[in-house]
N, C-alpha and C positions, 0 to 999 in steps of 0.2 A: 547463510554465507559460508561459503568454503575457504580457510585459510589454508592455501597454497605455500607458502614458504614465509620463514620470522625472522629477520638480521638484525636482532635492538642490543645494543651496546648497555650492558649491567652499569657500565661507569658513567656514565652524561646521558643514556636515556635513545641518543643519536639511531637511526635503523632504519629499516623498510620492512615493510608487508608488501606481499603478492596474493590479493584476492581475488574471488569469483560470487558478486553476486547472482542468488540461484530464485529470488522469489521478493515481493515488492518490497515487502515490511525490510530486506534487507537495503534495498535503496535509500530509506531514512537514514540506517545507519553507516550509508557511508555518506551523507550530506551531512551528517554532527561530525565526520568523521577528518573528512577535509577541510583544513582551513586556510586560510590567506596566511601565504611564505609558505605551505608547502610545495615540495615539489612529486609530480606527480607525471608515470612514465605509460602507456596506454598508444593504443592503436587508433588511428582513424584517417579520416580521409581529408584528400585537397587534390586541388583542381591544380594540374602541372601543365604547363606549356613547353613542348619542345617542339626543336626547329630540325630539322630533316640537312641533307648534304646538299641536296637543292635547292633550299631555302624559306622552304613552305613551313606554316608551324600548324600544330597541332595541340587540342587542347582537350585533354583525359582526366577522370577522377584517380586516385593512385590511393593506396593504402601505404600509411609507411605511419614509423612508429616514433612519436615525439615525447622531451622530455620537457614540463612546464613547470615554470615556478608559480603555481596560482597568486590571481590578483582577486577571483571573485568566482561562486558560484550558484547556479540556481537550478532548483528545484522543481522537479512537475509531479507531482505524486498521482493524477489521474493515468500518465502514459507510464511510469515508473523510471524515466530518465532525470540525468542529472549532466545542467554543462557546465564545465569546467572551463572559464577563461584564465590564460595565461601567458607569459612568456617565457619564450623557448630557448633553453636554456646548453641546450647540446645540441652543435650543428650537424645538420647533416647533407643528402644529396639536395634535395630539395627545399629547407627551410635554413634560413641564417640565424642565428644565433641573436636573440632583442627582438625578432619575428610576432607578434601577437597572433595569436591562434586561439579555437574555441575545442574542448573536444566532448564529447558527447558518451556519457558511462550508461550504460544501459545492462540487463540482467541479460546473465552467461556471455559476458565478456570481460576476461581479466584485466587487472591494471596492476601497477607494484605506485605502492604509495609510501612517498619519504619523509621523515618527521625530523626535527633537530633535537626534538624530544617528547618520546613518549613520558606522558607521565602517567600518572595512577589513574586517571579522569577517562585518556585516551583510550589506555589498558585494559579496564573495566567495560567502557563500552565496544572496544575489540573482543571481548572474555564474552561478552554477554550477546554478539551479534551472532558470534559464529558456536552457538549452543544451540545446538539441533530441538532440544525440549522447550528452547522460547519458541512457541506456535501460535497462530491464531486458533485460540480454544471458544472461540465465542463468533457466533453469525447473529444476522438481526433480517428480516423483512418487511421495511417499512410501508405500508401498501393503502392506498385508498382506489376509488375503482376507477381504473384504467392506467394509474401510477403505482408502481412500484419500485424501491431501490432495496436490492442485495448486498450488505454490507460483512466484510470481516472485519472482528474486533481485535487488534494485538492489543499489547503492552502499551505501542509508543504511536501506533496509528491506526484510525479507520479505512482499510479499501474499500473502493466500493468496483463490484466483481461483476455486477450488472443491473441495467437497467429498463423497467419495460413499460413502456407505455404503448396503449390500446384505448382510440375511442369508441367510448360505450355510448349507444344514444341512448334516450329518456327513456323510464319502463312506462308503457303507456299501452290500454287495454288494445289486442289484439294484437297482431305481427308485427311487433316493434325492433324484435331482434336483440331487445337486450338481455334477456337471459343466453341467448347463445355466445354475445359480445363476451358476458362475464365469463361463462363456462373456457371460451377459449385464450383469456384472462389468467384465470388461475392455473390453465394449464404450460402456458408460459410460466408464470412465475415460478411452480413444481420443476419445468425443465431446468428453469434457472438455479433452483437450489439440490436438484441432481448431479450438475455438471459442476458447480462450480464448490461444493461443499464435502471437504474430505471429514466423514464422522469416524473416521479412526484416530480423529486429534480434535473435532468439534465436540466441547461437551454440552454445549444449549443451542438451540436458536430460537431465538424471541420471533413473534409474529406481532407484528403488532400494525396497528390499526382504529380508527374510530368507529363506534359502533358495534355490531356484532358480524361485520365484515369479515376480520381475522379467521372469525370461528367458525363461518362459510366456509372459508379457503380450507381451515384443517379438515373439517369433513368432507369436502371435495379431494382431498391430499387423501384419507385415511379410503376412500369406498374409490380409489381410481389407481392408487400406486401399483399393485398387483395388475390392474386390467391393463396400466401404460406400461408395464415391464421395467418398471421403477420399484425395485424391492427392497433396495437399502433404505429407500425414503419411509415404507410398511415398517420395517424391522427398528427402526430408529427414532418411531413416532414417540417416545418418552423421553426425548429431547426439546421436544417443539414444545414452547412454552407464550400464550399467548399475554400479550401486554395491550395496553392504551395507550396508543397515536394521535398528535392531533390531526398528521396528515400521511401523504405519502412522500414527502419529499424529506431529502438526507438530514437536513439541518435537525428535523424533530426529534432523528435518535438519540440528540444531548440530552431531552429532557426524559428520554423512555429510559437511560442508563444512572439520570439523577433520581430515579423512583425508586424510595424505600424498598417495596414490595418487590421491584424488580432486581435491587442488589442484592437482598435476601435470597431468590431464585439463583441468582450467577455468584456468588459471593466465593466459589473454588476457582472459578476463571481470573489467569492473568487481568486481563481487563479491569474488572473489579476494584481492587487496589488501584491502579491508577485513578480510578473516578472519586474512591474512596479520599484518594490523598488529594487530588486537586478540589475535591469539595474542603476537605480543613484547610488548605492554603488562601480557598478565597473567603470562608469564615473567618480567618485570623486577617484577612487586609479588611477586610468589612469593621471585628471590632476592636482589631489594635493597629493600625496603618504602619507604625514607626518600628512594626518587627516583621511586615514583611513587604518585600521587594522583587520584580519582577522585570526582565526587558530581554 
């Protein structure tokens, strides 16, 4: 997240930010970021009707720029948007003032966000969103044959960067076609983890899988990266670190990031720590309830 300009009053706290979310995991931080009674100033669109000298009318999308008092907002973290409903709170050509309006925050488009008070809470997570060294330092591919999901892991969320499915038919003697099915399998999911995986900030990627599945895929990764002209995936192969899936679908990775074995492997990634602490958060409700709380 790019902080564009800071107006917070040392004395009551009172100010605005002018930011620019630039990448997903920043979308999180501005949905803990915005809450109900702020006001909040952003671009977007509405549908205007105007009427002509002769009397005809005419009905256009227009871009123009409103300021809302939020009443409520929600969250898509698959497309990375955020709407924002509110009421508008500064008149202008087009929108009266008590107007309810919806607007829609999305990455690389600014907004200036107004607080009555920032305090240490908000601070922090303003301090901590727009710090270029919080990365996603951990990838995962969860994969069974013909499923797989490419996930990154931050701090505060899992993206998931892609998804690939391919039906594989039954391996059955003679030209059944499933060896060619998986072959061209795993070299989707290779493209997927070339394009979508920066290893100048990724320090692991888990493979993980049932079976001896996984360890297919890396040796099809390790004897084709050079032949596909995929050379950072060659040079980067002591990153890949295979684990035990019960499937391919996203949900599993809770339990591949709850594994001893596997925390040990990731235990320098941001990530880590988090799974770390919300394993003791939900061991202390399991055997003391009345010292921890949650909502």
């Amino acid at each position: 997240m790019k902080l564009i300009k800071q107006e917070i009053s040392e004395k009551d706290g009172y100010g605005l930010v002018l930011l620019r979310p630039e990448e997903p995991e920043d979308m999180w931080h501005v949905y803990n970021l915005v809450t109900v009674g702020d006001e909040l100033l952003a671009s977007t669109y509405r549908k205007v009707v105007t009427t002509s000298t002769t009397g005809s009318t005419k009905s256009e999308k227009r871009k123009i720029n409103l300021k809302l008092q939020v009443i409520e907002t929600d969250f898509d973290p698959q497309e990375g948007t955020i709407r924002v409903k509110g009421v508008n709170i500064e008149e202008n050509k087009f929108v009266k003032i008590g107007a309810h309006h919806t607007i829609e925050l999305e990455i690389n488009r600014n907004f200036t966000l107004i607080k009555p008070c920032w305090d240490t809470i908000y601070m922090e997570r303003l301090k901590l969103s727009c710090d270029v060294s919080k990365k996603a330092d951990l990838a995962a591919l969860i994969m069974q044959p013909g499923l797989a999901h490419l996930c990154l892991i931050t701090s505060h969320m899992t993206v998931t960067r892609a998804k690939i499915e391919k039906s594989i038919p039954r391996k059955r003697q003679g030209r059944s076609g499933h060896d060619k099915a998986i072959q061209q399998f795993y070299k989707a999911c290779m493209t997927a983890i070339y394009n979508h995986i920066d290893f100048n900030i990724v320090k692991c990627v888990l493979i993980g899988s049932p079976g001896f599945f996984k360890d297919d895929f890396l040796k099809y990764v390790r004897d084709n990266a050079i032949k596909l002209d995929m050379k950072k995936l060659h040079f980067n192969m002591s990153k890949f670190v295979t684990c035990h899936s019960a499937s391919g679908h996203k949900h599993d990775l809770k339990n591949v990031l709850e594994n001893e074995d596997v925390q040990r492997v990731v235990q320098d990634t941001t990530a880590a720590d988090e799974v770390r602490v919300l394993g003791e958060f939900f061991k202390l409700l399991n055997d003391s309830p009345d010292q921890a709380y949650y909502g």
